[in-house]
N, C-alpha and C positions, 0 to 999 in steps of 0.2 A: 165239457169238462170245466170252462169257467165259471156257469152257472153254480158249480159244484164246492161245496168249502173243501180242506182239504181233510176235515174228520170225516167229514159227512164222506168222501172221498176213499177213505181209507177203512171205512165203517161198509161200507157197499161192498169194498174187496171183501174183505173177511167174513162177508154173511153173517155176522153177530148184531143183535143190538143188547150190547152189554147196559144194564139196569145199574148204578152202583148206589149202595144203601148201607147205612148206618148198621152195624151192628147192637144186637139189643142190649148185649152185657159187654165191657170189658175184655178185649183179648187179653190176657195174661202171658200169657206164654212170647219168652222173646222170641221162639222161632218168629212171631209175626211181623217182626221187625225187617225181614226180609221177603216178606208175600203182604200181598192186598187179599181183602177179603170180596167180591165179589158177588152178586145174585144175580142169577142170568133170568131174563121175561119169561122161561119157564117154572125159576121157581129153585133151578138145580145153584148151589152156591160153591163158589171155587175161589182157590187160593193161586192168584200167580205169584210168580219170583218176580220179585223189584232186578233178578241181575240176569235170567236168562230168558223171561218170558214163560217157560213151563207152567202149565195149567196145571191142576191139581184139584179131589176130592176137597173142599175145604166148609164141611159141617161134622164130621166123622172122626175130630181129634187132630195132633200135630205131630203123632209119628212118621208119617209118611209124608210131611214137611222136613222132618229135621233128618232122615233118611237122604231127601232128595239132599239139603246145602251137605253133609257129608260125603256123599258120593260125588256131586258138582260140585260143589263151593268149599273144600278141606279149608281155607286159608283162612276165610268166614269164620267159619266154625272153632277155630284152633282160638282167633280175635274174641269172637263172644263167650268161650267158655272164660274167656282168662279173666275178661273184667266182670263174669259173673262171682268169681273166686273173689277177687279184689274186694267187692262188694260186700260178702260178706266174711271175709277173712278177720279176723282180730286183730290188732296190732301189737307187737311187741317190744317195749323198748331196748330191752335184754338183748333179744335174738338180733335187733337189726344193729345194735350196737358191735356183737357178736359177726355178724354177717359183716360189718364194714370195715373190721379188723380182719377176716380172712383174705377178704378184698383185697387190702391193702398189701397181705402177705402174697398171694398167689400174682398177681400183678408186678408186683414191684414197685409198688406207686410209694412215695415218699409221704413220710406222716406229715409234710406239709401241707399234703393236699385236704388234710379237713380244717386248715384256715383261708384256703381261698373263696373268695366271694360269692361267686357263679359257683360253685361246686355246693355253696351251703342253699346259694338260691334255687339250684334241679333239686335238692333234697328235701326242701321244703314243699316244694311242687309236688311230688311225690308224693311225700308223705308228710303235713304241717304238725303232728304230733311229737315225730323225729326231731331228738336232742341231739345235737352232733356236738361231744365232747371235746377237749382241748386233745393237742397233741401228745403231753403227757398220757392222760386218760387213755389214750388209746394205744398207747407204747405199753403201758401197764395190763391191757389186753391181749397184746400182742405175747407179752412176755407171758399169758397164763396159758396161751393156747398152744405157745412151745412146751413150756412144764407141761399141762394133757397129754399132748402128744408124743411127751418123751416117757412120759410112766407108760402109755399103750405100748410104748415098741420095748421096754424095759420087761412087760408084761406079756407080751408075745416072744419075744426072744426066750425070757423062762419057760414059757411054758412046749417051746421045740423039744423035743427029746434027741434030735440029730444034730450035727454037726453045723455051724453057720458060719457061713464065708461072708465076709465084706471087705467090698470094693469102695476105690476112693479115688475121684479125679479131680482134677485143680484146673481151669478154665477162665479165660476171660475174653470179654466180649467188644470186642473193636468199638463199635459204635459209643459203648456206654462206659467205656473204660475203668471196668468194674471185674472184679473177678470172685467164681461162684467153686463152690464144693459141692462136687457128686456124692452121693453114699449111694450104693445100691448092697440090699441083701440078698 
């Protein structure tokens, strides 16, 4: 066994002598980003997993690659769709401006927070496009997305034909020594 390197070693066990060669065109497809492409000294070509080792048909197409990470690999899968979306998603100034004023509302985060520093510096990371407006500016958002949502419930309330009960509780929060208003209908 010294004689022995340890591929040449490991090449013995497995009874393969794997050929690796160039592909002639371009893999395209991201599944490949997770298998090697392979041509075994008879000629038969396979796709392994870079994360479990599974062998695979790999001259035949990539459904029964992306098959395989879905069924093995879900977590993969969930990762590479998202930054395929990212990719080719559009940007929107509107909407993300929109989105950081719900943020703000659903959270409870203080309109301060789109003056702090590190908070402009992730959003830039993010997204460098992204104009993060003054604190007014966004108070003025805030204020439009109450008015929306008070013509819907003004708009749903008319349009009940039965009777509507609402409830109202008064609460405040030890930690934050804030106090909040329930409505439930």
């Amino acid at each position: 066994m010294d004689s022995l390197s340890t591929a040449e070693f490991e090449e013995s066990i497995s009874g393969t002598n794997e050929v690796r060669t160039c592909a002639r065109r371009k893999l395209t497809s991201t599944v490949w980003n997770s298998f090697e492409k392979i041509t075994k000294p008879n000629g038969k070509v396979v796709a392994i997993c870079n994360h479990c080792g599974s062998s695979f048909v790999g001259d035949s197409g990539t459904s029964n690659l992306k098959n395989h990470l879905k069924r093995k690999h879900k977590e993969l899968v969930g990762a590479s769709d998202s930054s395929l979306n990212a990719s080719t998603q559009e940007f929107s100034q509107e909407k993300s401006r929109r989105d950081l004023a719900i943020m703000l509302i659903k959270h409870n985060y203080p309109l301060s927070m789109v003056d702090h520093k590190y908070f402009r510096i992730y959003s830039h990371g993010l997204n460098p496009e992204f104009v993060i407006h003054s604190r007014n500016s966004i108070r003025s958002d805030i204020i439009s997305i109450y008015k929306e949502e008070k013509e819907k419930m003004y708009s749903f309330l008319e349009s009940v034909s039965s009777k509507v009960t609402l409830t109202t509780d008064i609460w405040t929060s030890d930690h934050q020594n804030l106090a909040y208003i329930y409505s439930c209908i």
